[in-house]
RODO-2510 file (C-alpha; in nm, 4 decimals, decimal comma):
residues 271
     n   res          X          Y          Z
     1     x    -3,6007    -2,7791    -1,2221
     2     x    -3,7360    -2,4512    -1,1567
     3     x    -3,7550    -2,4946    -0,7491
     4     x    -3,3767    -2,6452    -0,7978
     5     x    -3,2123    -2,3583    -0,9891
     6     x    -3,4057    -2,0970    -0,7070
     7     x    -3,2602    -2,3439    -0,4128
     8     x    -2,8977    -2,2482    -0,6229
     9     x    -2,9364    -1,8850    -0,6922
    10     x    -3,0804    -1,7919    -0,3135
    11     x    -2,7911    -2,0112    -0,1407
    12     x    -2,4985    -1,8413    -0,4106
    13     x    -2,6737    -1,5096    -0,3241
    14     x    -2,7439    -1,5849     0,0356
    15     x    -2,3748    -1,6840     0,0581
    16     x    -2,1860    -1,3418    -0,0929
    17     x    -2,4664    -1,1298     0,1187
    18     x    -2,3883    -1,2624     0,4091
    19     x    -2,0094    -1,2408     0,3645
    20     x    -2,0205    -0,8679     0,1795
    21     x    -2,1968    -0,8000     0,5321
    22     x    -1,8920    -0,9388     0,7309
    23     x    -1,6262    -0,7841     0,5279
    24     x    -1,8068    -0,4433     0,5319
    25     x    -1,9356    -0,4412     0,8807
    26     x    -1,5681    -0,3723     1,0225
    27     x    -1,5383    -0,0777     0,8642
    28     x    -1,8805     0,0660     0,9667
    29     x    -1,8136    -0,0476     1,3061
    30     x    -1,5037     0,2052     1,2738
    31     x    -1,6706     0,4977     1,1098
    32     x    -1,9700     0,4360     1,3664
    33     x    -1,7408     0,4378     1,6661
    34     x    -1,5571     0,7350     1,5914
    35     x    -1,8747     0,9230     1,6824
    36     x    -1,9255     0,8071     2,0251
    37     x    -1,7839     0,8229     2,3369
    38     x    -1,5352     0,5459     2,4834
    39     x    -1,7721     0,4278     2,6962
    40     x    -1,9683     0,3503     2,3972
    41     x    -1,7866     0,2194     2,2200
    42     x    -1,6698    -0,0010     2,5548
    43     x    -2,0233    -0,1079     2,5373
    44     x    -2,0832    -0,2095     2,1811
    45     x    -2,2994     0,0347     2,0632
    46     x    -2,3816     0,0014     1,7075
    47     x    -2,5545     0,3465     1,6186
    48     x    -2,3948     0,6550     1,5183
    49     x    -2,3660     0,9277     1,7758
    50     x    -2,3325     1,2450     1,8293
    51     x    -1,9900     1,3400     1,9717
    52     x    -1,8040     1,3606     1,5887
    53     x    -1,6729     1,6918     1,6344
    54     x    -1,6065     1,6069     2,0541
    55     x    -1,4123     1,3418     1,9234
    56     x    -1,2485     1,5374     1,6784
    57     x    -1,1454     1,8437     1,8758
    58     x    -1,0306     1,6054     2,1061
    59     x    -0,8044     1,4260     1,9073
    60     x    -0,6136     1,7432     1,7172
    61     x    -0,5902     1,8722     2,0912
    62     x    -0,4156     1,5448     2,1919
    63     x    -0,2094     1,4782     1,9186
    64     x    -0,0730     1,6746     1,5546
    65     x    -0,3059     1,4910     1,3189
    66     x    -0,2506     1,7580     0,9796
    67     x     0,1362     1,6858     1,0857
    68     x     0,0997     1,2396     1,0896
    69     x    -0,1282     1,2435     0,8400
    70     x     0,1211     1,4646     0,5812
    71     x     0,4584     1,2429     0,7020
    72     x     0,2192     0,9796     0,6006
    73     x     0,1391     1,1161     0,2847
    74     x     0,4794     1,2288     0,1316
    75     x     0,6362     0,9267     0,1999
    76     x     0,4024     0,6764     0,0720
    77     x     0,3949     0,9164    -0,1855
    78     x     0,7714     0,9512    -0,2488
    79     x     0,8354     0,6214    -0,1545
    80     x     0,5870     0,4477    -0,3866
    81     x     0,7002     0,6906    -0,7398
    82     x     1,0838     0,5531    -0,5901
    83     x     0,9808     0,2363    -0,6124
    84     x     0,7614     0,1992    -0,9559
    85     x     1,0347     0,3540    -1,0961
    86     x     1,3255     0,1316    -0,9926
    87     x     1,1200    -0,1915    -0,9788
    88     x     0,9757    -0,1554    -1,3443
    89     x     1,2939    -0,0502    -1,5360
    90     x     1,4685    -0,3932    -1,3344
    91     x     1,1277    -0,5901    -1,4498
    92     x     1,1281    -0,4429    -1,8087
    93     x     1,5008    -0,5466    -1,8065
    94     x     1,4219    -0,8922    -1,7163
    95     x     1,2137    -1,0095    -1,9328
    96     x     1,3092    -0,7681    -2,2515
    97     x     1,7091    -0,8006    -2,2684
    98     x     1,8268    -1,1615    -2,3230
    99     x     2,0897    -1,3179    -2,1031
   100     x     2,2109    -1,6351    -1,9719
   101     x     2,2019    -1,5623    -1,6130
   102     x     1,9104    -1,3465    -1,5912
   103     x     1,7401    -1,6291    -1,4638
   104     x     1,9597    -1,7154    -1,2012
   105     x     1,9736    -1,3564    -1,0688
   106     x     1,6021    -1,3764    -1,0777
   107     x     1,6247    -1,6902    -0,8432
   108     x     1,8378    -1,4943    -0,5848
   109     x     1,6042    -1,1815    -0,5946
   110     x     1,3066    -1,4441    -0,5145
   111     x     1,5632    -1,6087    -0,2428
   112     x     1,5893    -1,3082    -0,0563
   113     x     1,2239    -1,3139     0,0112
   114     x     1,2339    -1,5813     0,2233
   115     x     1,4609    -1,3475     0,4243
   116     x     1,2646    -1,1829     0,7617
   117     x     1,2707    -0,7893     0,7840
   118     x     1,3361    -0,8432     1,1203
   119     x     1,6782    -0,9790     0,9883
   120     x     1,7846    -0,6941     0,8822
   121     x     1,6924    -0,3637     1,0915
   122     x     2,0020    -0,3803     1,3010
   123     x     2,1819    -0,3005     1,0047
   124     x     2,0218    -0,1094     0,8687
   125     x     1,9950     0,1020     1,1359
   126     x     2,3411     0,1551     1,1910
   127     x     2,4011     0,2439     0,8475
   128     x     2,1302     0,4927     0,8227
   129     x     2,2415     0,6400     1,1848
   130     x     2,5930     0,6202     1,0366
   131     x     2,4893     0,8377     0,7560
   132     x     2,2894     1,0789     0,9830
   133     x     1,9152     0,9952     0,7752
   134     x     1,7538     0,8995     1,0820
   135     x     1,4384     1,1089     1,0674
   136     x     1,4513     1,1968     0,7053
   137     x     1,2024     1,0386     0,4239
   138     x     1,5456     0,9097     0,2814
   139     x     1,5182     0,6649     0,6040
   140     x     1,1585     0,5919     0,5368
   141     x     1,1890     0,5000     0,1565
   142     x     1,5396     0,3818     0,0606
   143     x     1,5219     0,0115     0,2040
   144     x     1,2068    -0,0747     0,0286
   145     x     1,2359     0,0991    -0,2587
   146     x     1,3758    -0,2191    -0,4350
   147     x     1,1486    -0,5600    -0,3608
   148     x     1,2011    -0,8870    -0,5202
   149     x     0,8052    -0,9104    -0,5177
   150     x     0,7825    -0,5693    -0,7620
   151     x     1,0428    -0,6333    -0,9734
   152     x     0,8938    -0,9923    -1,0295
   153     x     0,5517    -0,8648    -1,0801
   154     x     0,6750    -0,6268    -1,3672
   155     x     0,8794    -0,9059    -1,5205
   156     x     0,5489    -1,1719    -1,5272
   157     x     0,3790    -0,8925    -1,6459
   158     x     0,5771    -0,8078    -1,9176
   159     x     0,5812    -1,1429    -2,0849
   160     x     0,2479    -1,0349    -2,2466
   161     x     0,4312    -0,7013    -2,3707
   162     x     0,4481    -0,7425    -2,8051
   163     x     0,7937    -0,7428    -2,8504
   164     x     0,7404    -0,7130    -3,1573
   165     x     0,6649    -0,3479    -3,0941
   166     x     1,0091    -0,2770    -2,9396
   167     x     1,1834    -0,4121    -3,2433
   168     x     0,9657    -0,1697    -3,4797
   169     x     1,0814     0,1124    -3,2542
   170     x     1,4501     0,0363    -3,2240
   171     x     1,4227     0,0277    -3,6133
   172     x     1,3129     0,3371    -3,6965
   173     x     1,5657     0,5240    -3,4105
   174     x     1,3759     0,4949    -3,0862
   175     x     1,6503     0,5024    -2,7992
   176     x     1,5406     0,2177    -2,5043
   177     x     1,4616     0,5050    -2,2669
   178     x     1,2296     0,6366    -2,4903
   179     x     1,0765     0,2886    -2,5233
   180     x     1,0484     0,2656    -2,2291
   181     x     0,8829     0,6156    -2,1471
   182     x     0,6555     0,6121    -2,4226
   183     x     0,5403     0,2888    -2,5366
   184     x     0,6167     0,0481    -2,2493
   185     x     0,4400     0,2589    -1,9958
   186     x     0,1435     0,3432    -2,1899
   187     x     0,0394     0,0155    -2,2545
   188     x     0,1389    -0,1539    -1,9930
   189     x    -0,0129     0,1070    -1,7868
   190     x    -0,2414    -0,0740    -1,5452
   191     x     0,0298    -0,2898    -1,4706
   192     x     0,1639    -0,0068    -1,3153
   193     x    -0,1879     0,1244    -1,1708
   194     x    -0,2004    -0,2149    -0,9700
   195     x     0,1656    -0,2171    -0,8729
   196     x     0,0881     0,1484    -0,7413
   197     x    -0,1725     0,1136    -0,5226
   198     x     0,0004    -0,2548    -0,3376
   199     x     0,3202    -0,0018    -0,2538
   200     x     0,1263     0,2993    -0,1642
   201     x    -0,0839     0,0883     0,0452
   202     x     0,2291    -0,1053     0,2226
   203     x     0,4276     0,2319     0,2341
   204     x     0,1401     0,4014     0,3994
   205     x     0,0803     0,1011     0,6455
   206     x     0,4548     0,0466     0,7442
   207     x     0,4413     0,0482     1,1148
   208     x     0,7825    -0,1383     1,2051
   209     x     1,0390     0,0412     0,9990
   210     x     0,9428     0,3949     1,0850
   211     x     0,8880     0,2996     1,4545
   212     x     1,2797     0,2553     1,4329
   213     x     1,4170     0,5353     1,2312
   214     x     1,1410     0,8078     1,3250
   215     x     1,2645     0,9231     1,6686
   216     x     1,1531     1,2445     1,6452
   217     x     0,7503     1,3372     1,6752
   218     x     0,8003     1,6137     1,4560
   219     x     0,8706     1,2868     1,2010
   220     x     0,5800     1,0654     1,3509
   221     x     0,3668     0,9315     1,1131
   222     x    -0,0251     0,7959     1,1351
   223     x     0,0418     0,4524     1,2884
   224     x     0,2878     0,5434     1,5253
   225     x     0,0162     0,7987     1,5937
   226     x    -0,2331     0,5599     1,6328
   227     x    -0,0486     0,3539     1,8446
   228     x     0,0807     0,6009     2,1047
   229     x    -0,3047     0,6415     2,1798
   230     x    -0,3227     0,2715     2,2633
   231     x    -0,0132     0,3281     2,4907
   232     x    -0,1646     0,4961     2,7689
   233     x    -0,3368     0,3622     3,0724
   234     x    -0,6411     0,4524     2,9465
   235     x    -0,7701     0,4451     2,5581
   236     x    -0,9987     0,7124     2,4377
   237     x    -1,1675     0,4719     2,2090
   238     x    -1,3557     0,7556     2,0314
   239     x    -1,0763     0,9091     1,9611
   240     x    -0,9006     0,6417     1,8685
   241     x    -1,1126     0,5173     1,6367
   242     x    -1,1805     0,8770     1,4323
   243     x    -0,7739     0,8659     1,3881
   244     x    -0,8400     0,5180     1,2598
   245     x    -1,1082     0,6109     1,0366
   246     x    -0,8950     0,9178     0,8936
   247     x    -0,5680     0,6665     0,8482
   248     x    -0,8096     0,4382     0,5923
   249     x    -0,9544     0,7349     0,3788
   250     x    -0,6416     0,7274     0,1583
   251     x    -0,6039     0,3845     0,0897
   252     x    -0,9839     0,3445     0,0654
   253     x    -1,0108     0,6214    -0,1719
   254     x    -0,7325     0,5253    -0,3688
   255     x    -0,8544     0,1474    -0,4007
   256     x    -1,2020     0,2205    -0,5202
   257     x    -1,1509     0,4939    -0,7637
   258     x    -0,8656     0,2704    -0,9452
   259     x    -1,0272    -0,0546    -0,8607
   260     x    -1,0183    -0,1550    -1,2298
   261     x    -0,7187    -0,0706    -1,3226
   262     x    -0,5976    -0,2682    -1,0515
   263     x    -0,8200    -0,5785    -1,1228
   264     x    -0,6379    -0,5468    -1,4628
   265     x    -0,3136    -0,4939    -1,3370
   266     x    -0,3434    -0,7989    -1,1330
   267     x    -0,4440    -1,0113    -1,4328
   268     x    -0,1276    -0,9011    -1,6371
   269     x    -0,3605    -0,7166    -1,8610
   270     x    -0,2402    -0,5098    -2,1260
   271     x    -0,3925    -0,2192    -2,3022
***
């Protein structure tokens, strides 16, 4: 018994070591490369070097890094408080106000879905060059700051929301905003932690969509950054890879230091 159980425990243990490795090794491979040459990097090496700050005066010579990296910033910033906002109120609305076709609306909302971006940019682009917001964080933000995937994601969510709570309130006075504001959000709040961090993360990432309505490079943001350096004849790797490395930081950062509250957010956990 005692040989079988270690047989178990060294093959479960065996198994998530060897796997951590492969899902961690990536990113070292990226934070490694970023301090060596091209050539290099060309040639596998493994080992940190010593060309970090070569690589980075490089790279802020070759391109406006502060400038990407802020774009980047305030609209995955703007873009994500946008969204929470709109996509929680329509979730709350859902599942808290009863209605016959509710349900039916829902069904559409999960429809559109199935619809490809790639669908829609025409459009979109004319109207946004129509209304002159090509280049603007209007552009960058308005056509996602509605999703079908958010507003269902608040509404599942909220089925495990006491209702019983929101009738107390309405009782003694409490208007539905302020329901809303300050007991809906509160407890519900990692809900919104994990909702936060997917849009940040897919705001922040959004390569297609800005590639069509940021013309401008005063308006460039980190991937289109990232991928003019992989448009040239020749790819700095070193470089490329430090402007890599500096586009993961936020999402990295962000992940890990709300990592719970997105586990619970995920699980439709309420406080």
């Amino acid at each position: 018994m005692k040989h079988r159980s270690f047989l178990k425990n060294f093959l479960k243990y065996g198994f998530l070591i060897v796997f951590s490795f492969l899902s961690v090794f990536p990113f070292y491979w990226m934070a490694v490369s970023a301090t060596n040459l091209s050539a290099e990097v060309s040639a596998g090496k493994l080992s940190p070097g010593t060309h970090l700050i070569e690589n980075i005066m490089t790279l802020t010579k070759t391109v406006h890094l502060g400038r990407a990296f802020w774009n980047s910033l305030r609209n995955a910033a703007v873009g994500t408080l946008a969204s929470i906002a709109v996509c929680s109120m329509a979730g709350y609305g859902f599942q808290i106000y009863r209605d016959r076709g509710k349900d039916n609306l829902m069904n559409l909302l999960l429809l559109s879905m199935m619809v490809p971006f790639a669908t829609t940019m025409v459009p979109l682009f004319r109207m946004f060059s129509g209304a002159h917001l090509l280049n603007s964080t209007l552009a960058f933000i308005l056509p996602s700051v509605s999703t079908a995937f958010l507003i269902f994601f608040f509404r599942q969510n909220s089925q495990s929301f006491p209702i019983e709570v929101i009738q107390s309130a309405r009782v003694d006075g409490v208007g539905e905003l302020g329901i809303f504001l300050r007991i809906y959000m509160p407890i519900m709040a990692p809900t919104f932690a994990a909702a936060a961090i997917v849009t940040f993360m897919n705001n922040w990432n959004n390569y297609l969509w800005p590639l069509i309505v940021m013309q401008k490079q005063t308006s460039q943001t980190m991937p289109l950054l990232i991928a003019g350096l992989i448009a040239g004849y020749t790819t700095n790797y070193g470089i490329l890879m430090l402007a890599v490395t500096v586009c993961t930081l936020p999402t990295v950062i962000l992940f890990f230091t709300q990592q719970k509250k997105f586990v619970a957010g995920v699980l439709g956990a309420v406080k």
